[in-house]
N, CA, C and O of each residue as an XYZ file, in Angstrom:
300
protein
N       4.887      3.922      2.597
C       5.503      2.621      2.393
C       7.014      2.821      2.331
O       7.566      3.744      1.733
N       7.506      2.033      2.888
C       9.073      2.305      2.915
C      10.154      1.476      2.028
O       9.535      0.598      1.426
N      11.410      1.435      1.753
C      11.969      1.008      0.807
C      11.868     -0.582      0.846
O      11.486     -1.223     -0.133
N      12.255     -1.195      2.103
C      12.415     -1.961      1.950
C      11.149     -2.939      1.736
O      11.143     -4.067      1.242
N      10.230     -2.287      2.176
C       8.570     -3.300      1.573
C       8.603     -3.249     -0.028
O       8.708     -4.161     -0.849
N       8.512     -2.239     -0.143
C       8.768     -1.772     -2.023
C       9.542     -2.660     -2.681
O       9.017     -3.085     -3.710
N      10.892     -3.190     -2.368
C      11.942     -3.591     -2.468
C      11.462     -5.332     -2.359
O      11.733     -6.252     -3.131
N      10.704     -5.334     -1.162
C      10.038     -6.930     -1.205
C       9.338     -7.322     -1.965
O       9.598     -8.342     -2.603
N       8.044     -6.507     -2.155
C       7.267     -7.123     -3.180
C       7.590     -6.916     -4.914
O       6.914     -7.376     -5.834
N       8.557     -6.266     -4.991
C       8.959     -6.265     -6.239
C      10.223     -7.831     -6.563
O      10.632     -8.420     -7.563
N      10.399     -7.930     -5.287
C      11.105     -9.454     -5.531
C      10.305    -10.169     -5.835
O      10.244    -10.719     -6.934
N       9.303    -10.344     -4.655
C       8.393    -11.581     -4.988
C       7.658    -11.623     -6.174
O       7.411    -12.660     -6.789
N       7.211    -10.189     -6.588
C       6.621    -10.287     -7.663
C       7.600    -10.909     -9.011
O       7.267    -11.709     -9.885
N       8.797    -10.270     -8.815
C       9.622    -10.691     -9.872
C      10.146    -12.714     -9.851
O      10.770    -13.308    -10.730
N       9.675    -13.205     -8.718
C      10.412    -14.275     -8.533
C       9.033    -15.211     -8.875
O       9.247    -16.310     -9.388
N       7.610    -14.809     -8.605
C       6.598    -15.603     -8.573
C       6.599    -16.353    -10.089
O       7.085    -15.981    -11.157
N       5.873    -17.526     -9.734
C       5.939    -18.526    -11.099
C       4.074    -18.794    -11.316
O       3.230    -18.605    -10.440
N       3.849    -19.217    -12.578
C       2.938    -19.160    -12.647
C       2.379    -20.374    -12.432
O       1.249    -20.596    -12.866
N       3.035    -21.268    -11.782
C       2.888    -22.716    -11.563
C       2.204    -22.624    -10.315
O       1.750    -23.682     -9.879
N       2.018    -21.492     -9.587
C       1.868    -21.607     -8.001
C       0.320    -20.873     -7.902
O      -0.373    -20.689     -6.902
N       0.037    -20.504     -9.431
C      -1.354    -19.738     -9.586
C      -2.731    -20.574     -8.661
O      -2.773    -21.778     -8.409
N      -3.702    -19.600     -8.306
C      -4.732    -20.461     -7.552
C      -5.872    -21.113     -9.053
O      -6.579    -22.092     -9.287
N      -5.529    -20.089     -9.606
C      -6.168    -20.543    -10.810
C      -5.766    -21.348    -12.127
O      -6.095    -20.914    -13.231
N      -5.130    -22.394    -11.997
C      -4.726    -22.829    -12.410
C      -5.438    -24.215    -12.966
O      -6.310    -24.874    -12.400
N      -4.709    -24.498    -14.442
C      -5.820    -25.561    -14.426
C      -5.838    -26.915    -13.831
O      -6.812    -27.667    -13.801
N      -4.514    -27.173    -13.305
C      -4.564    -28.260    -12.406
C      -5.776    -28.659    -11.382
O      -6.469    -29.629    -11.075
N      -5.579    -27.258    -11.049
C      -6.767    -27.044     -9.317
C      -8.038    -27.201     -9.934
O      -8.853    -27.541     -9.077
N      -8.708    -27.064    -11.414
C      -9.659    -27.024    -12.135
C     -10.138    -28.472    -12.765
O     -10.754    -28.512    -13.830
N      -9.856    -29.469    -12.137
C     -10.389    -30.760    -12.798
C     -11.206    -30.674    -13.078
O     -11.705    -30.307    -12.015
N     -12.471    -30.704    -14.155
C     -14.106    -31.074    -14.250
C     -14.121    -32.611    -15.251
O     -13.789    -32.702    -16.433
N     -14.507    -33.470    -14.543
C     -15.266    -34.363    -14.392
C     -16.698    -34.800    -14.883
O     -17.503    -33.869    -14.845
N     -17.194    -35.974    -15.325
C     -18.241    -36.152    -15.361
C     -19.554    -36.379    -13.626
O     -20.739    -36.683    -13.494
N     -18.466    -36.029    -12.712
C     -19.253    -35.817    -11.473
C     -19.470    -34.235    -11.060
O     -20.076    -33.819    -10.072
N     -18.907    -33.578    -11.937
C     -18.509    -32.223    -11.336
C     -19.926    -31.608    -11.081
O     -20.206    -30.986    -10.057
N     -20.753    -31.834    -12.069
C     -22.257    -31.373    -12.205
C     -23.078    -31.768    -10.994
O     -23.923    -31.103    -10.395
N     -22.670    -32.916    -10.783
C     -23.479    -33.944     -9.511
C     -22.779    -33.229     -8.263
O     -23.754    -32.932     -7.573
N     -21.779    -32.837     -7.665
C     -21.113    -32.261     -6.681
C     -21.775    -31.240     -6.503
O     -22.573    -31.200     -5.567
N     -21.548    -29.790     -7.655
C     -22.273    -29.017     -7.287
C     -23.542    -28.952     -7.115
O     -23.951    -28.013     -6.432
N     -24.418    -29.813     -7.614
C     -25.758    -29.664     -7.303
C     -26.698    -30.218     -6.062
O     -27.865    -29.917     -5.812
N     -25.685    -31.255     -5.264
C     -25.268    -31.930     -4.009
C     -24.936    -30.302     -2.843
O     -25.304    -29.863     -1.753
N     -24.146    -29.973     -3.834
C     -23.897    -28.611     -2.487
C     -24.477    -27.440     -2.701
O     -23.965    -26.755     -1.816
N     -25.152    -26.801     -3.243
C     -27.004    -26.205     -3.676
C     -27.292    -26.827     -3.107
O     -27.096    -26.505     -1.935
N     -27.823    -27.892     -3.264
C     -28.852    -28.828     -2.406
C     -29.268    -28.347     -1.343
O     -30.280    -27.749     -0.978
N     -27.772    -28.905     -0.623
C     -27.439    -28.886      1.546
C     -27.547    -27.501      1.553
O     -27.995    -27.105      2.629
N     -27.263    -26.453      0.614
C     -27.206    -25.005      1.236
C     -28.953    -24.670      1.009
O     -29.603    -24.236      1.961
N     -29.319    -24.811      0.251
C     -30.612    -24.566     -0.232
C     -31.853    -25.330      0.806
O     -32.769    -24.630      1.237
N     -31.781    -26.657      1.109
C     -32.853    -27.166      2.103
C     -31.852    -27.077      3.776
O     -32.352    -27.643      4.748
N     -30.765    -26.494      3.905
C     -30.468    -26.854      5.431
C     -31.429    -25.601      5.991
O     -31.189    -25.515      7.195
N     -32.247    -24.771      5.671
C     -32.687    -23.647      6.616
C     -34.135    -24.359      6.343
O     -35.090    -24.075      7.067
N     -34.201    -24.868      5.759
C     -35.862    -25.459      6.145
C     -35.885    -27.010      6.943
O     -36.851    -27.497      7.531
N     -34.718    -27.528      6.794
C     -34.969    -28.725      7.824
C     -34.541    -28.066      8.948
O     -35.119    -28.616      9.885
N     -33.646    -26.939      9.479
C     -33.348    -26.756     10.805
C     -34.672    -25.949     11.294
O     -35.107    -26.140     12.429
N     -35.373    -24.928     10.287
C     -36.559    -25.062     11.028
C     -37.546    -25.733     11.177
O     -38.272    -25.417     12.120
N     -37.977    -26.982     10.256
C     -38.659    -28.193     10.367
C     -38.217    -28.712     12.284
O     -38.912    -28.800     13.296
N     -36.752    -28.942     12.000
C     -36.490    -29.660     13.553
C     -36.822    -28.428     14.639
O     -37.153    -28.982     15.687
N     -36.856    -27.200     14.774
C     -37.105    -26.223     15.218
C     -38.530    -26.438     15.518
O     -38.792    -26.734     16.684
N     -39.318    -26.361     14.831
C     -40.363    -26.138     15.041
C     -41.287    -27.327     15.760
O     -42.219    -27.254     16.561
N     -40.752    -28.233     15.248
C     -41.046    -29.464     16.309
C     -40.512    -29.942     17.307
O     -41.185    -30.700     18.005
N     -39.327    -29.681     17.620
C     -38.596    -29.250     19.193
C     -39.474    -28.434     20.181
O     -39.625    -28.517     21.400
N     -40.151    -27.386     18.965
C     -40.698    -26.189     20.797
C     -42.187    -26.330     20.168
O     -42.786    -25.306     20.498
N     -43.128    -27.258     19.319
C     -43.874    -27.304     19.372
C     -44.847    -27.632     21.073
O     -45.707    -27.007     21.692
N     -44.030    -29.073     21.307
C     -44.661    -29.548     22.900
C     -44.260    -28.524     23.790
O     -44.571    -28.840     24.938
N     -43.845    -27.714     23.743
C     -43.360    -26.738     24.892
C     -44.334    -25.947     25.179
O     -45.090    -25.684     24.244
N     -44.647    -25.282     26.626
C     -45.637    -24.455     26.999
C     -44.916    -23.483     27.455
O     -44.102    -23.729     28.345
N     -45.054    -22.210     26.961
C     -44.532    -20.314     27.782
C     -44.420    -20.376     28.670
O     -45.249    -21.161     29.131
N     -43.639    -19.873     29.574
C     -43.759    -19.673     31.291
C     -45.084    -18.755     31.528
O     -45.292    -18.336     32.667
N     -45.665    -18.549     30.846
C     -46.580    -17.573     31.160
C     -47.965    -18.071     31.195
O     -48.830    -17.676     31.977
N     -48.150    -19.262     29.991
C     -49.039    -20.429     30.049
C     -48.668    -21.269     31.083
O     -49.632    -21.801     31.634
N     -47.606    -21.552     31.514
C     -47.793    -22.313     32.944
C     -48.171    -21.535     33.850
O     -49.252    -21.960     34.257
N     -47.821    -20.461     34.490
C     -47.825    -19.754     35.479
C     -49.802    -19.224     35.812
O     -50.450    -18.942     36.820
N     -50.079    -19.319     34.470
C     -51.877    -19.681     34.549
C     -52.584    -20.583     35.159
O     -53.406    -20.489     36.070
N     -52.078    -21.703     34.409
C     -52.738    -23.081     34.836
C     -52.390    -23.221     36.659
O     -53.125    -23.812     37.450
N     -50.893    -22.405     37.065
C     -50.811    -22.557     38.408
C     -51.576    -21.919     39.425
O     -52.032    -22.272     40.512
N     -51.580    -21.021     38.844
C     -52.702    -19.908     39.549
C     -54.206    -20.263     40.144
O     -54.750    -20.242     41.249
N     -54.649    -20.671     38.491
C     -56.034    -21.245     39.241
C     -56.467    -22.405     39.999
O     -57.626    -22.477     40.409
């Protein structure tokens, strides 16, 4: 590492405010919906792999293999 990186982040570090934190409690509102949000987004993460294979599975249900057609052509 060379001086002048050294030299940078010891500025920034020295100049940073704690107002600009990600964790901060501003960014932290909780709400009497906050409970309802997250359990809304569980939800969608939790049932989206069983409705996409619900729609999956009934998409290629009517479908026949090329290999089941290629039978029925034959005979």
């Amino acid at each position: 590492m060379n001086i002048s990186g050294l030299l940078t982040g010891l500025l920034l570090l020295l100049f940073a405010s704690n107002a600009f934190a990600v964790d901060s409690y501003r960014f932290l509102h909780v709400t009497i919906d906050t409970p309802w949000i997250i359990f809304i987004f569980l939800l969608c993460i939790v049932m989206f792999p069983f409705i996409l294979s619900a729609v999956l599975h009934w998409h290629f249900a009517g479908k026949k293999r090329d290999s089941d057609v290629k039978d029925e052509t034959a005979d």
